[in-house]
N, C-alpha and C positions, 0 to 999 in steps of 0.2 A: 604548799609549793610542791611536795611530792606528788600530791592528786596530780598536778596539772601538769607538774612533765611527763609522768606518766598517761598521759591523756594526748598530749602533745606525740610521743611517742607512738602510741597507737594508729593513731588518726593524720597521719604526717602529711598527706596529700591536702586534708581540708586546711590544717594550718600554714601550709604551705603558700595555698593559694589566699589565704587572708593575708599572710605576710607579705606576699607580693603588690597586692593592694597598696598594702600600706608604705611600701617603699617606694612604689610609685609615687603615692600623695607626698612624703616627706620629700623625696627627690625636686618634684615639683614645686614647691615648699621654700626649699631651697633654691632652686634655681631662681624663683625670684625674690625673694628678698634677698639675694644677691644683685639680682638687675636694679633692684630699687634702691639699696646702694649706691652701685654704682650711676646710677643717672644723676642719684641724688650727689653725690660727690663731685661728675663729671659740671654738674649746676654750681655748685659753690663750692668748691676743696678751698678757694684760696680765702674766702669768706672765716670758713670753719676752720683754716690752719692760723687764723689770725691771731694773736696772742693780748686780745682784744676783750672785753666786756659789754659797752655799752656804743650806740653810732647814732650819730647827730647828725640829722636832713632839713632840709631846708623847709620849715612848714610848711604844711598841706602835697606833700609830695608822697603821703601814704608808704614812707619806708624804704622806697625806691631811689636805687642810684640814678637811674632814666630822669626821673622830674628834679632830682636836687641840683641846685647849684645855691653855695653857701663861699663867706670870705673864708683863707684861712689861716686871716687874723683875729677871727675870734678865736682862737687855740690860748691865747695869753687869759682868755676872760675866763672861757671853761678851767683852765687847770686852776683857778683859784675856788672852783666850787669844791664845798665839800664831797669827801668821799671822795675826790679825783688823782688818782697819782700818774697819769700820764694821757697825753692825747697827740694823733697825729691823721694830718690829714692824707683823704685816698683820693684819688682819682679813674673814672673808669670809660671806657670807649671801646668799642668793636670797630675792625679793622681788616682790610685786605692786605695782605704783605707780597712782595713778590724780590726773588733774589736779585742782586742788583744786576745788570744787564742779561739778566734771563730772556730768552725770545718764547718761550710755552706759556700758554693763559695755565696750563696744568699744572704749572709750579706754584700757582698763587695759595697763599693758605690765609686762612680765617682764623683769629685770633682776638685775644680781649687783651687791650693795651692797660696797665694799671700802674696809674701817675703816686709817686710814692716820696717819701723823703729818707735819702740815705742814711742808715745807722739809726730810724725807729724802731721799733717793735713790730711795724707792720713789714718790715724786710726778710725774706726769707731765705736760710741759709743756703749756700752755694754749694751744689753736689763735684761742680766742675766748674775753674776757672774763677773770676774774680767777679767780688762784691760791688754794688752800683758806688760809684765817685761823683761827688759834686764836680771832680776835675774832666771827666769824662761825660760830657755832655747828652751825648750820641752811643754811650754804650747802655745794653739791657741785658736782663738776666731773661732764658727762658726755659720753659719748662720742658723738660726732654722728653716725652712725647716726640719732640719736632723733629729728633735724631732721624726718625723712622722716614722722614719727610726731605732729610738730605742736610738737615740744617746741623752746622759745626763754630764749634768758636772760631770765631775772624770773621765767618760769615755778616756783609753786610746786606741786609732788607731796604727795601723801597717803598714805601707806604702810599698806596693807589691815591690818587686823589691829591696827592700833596709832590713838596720837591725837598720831602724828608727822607734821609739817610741815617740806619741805624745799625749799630753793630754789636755782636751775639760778643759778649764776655765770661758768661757764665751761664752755667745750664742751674734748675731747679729742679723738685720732683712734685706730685703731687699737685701740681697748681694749675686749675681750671676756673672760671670764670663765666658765667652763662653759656655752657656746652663748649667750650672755647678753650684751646690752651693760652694760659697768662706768659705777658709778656712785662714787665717788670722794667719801669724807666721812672727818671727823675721828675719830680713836679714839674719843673719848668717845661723841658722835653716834652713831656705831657702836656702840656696848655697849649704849646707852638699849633701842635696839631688838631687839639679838640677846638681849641677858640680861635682856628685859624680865622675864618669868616668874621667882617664887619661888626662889633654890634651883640657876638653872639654870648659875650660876657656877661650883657644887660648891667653892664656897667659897674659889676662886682669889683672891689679890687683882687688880685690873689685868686679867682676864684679855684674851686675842688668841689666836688660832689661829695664829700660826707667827710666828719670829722669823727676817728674813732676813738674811743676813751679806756682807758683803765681805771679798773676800781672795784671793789664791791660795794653791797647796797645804795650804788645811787639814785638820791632822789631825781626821777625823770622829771617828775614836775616841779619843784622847785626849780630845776634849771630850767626848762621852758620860761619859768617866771621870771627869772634875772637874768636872761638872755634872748632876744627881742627877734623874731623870726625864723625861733627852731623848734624843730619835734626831735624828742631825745627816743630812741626802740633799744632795746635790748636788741643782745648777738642774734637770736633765735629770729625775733619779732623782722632785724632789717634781713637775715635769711630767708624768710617766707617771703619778704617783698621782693625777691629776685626772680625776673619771667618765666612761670611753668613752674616754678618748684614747688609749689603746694599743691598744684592741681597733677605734678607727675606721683609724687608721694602719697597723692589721696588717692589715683586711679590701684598704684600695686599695693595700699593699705585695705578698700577695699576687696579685690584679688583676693590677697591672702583671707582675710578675713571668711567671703565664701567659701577656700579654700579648706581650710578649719572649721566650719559648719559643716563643707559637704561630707569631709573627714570624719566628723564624730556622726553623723546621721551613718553612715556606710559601716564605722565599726559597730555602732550600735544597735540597727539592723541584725549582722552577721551573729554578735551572740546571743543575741534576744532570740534568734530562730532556731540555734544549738540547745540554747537555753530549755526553750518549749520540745525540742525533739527528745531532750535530755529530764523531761519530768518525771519519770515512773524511775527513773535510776534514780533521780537525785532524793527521790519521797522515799524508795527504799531504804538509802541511807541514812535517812532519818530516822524511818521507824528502827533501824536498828543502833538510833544514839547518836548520827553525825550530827550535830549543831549546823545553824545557820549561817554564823560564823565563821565554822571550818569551809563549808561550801561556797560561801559568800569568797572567801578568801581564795577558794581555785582558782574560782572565774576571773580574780582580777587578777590573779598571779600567770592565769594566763595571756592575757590581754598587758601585764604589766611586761614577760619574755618578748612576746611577739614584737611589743613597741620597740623594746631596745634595740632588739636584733635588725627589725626592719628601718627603725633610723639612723642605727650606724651602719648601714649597705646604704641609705639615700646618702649619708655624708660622705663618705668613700665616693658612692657615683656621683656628685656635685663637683667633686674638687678632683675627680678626675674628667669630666665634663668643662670643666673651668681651665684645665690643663689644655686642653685642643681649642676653644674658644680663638678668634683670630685678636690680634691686638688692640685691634679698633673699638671692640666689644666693652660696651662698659657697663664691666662686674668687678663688682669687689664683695668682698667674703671675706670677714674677718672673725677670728676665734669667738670674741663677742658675741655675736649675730647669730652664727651659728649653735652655741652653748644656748641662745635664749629661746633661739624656734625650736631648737630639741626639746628643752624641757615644756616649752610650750604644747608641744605636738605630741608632749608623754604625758601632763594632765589630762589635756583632752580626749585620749583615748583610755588611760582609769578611769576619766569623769563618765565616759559614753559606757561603761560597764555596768555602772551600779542599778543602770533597767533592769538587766541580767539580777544583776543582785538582790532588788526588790522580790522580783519574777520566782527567785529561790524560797524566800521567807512566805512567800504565799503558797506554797507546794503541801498539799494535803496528804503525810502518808498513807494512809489508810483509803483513801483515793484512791493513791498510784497504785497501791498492792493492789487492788480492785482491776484494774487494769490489768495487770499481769495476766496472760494467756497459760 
């Protein structure tokens, strides 16, 4: 460690400018796996906040709220399977709203309606104002995003297409729904509007698009078997079946992924060619007793300072970068994330050292001195 501060010291320009490098890439780094968060949240927050285990689809509907339609009177059958200690069903729909005698097409906002049952587990606490009532028909809870959009409790919505009237009781946080903020209303409420059309229940009684469970280890397939027209997915399994979410998570997985490639090729690069400028010193040293070891350990204790120093300036500038972001932006960066691409982003540049390292243990003193002018 003294070699290399002292090395560092010396030379403050070269390391300087590898350090910037490297802030750069972590900055980078971070910024998206923050955006991939965040889309990925803006996709399913209300999915993922569900206090939920396992979700029952209507077979052959591959997972998706979109294709399912299931009764949901099967809930009485399900909670008798083992492993089950609760179920309740969801319901889901996208939706135009617009304030009630509003005259601006501009006021209209886009939203995911989610048909629910009062006082399950699938209800989400109230940040402001009152919880869904079987007594209240016509009231919803919404997610406050909306605030920013003019929306206040009393407020009531018009839902395009229909000659439904609905009114804001309570705001939520955190709940979005295929890029959409959630709106939170009763089942029944909920079917007025999805199955408003002739016919389009296909003759379900009750129907709902998925019924969600609580439990650990349940067998999927067993209940498949003793319940005649369902596919049971896990939480994860009916999250991927949500539109874009896999394919938005694989596009910034890849990202990162080249991202961290190009990262250890560039620091690896950098001291491999330090490395080779630095052979007739480092053979010196040997011949007068340095070990491999000790040398070996310079170079990663150098590379080990720089990482630090340059991933806590990319974290600084992420989450001051995140501070000026407009509202709309969807990033989220949480301690989590951030603690894993750092250390992610600090193996990989130890790991890109040990060329360097090799490169030292092959160094011929008697060579280098040969060299010496």
């Amino acid at each position: 460690m003294y070699l290399a501060l002292r090395e560092i010291k010396h030379a403050k320009l070269r390391f300087i400018m590898i350090g910037m490098i490297l802030v750069l890439i972590s900055w980078l780094v971070f910024i998206l796996s923050g955006l991939g968060n965040g889309l990925s949240t803006l996709s399913a927050a209300t999915f993922k906040n569900m206090n939920a285990d396992y979700v029952v689809f209507e077979e052959g509907s591959r997972h998706s709220m979109l294709r399912s339609v299931i009764s949901e009177d099967l809930i009485d059958e399900l909670k008798l399977q083992e492993h089950v200690i609760d179920a309740a069903p969801m319901g889901f729909q996208t939706a135009v709203l617009l304030k009630e005698n509003a005259t601006s097409a501009d006021e209209k906002i886009d939203a995911s309606l989610i048909g629910i049952n009062p006082g399950t587990f699938l209800e989400p606490e109230v940040i402001e104002g009152d919880q869904l009532a079987e007594g209240k028909s016509d009231g919803v809870i919404v997610n406050d995003v909306l605030k920013s959009q003019g929306i206040e409790l009393g407020d009531k919505l018009e839902i395009e297409g229909t000659d439904k009237v609905i009114e804001v009781i309570g705001f939520v946080e955190n709940e979005s729904f295929n890029h959409l903020p959630s709106i939170f209303m009763i089942m029944d409420t909920w079917r007025e509007i999805h199955f408003a059309a002739p016919g389009s229940d296909m003759g379900i009684d009750n129907p709902v698009n998925a019924i969600m469970l609580q439990g650990e280890n349940i067998e999927s397939v067993e209940i498949e078997k003793s319940v005649e027209g369902i596919e049971v997915a896990t939480k994860q399994e009916a999250i991927n079946g949500i539109p874009g979410y896999t394919a938005e998570n694989g596009t910034i997985m890849m990202m990162l992924g080249f991202l961290l490639t190009i990262s250890a090729f560039v620091i690896t690069v950098f001291f491999y060619v330090m490395t080779l400028q630095k052979s007739n010193q480092f053979g010196i040293m040997k011949a007068i007793g340095a070990s491999d070891r000790f040398l070996g350990w310079a170079v990663v204790s150098q590379v080990l300072i720089l990482s630090v120093i340059s991933i806590g300036i990319g974290i600084l500038l992420t989450y001051g970068t995140a501070a000026i972001f407009p509202d709309g932006m969807p990033f989220a960066l949480d301690s989590t994330l951030v603690i894993s691409y750092a250390i992610v982003l600090l193996v990989v540049s130890i790991l890109s050292s040990l060329l360097s390292v090799r490169k030292i243990t092959k160094i011929d003193p008697l060579h280098a001195i040969g060299r010496i002018e």
